[in-house]
N, C-alpha and C positions, 0 to 999 in steps of 0.2 A: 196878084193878090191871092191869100189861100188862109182858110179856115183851119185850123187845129186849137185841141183841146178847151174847145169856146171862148180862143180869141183870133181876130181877123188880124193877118202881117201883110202889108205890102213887098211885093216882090216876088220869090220864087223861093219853095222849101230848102232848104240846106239840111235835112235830117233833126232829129228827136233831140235837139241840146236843149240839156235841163242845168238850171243852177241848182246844185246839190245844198251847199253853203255859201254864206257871205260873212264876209269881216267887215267893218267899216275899219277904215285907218285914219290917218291926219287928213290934212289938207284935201278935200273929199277923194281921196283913193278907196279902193274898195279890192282886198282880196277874195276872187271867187271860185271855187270847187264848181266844175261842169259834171256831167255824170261822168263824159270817158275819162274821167280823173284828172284830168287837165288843171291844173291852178297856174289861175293867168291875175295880171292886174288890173284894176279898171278906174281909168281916171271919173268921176263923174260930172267933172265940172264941164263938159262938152255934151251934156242936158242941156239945153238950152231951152227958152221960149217961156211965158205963165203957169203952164202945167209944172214945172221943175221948180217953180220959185221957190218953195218950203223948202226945200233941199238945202237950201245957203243957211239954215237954223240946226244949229249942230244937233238938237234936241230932236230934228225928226232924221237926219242923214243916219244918226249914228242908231236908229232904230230901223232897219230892215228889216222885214219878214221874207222869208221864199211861198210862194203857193202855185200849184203846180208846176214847182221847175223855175216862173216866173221870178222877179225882186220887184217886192213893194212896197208902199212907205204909208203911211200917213192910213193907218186902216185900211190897206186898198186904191185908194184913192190917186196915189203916182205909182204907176209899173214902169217897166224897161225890157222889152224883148229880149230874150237869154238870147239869138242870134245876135243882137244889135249888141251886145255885153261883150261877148265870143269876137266878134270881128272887131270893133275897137279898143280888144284888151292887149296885153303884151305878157308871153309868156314870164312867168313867174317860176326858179327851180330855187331850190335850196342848196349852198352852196356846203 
């Protein structure tokens, strides 16, 4: 477990990745800008559990915000670790 930018991540640091931008797309996909310029995809239907539930109402998925780096939804209230975004996303290139 390790403290940065005031919020606590279980695990062990992987370095400063920040979400630059987010898309929402269809079927909860989510194209996201990292800082190292990286655009990867991110499914988010693998939220899982009570905290994620507002997510399935298009009206809050399709409203992200970024704050610090971070994606949030619902005024704050649902985030997603840019590490946990980064590691189950799937490069994204323009063809």
């Amino acid at each position: 477990m390790y403290f940065f930018d005031g919020f606590v991540y279980g695990g062990e640091p992987k370095g400063a990745i920040r979400v630059e931008k987010v898309k929402p797309l269809p079927d909860q996909m989510m194209l996201l800008t990292f800082n190292n310029h990286e655009q990867r995809l991110f499914d988010a239907t693998i939220l899982n559990g009570p905290a994620f539930e507002p997510l399935s109402k298009t009206e809050v998925f399709n409203n992200p915000e970024i704050d610090h780096g971070v994606v949030t939804w619902n005024e704050g209230q649902i985030d997603c670790a840019p590490e946990y975004m980064y590691e189950h996303s799937y490069e994204y290139a323009l063809v």
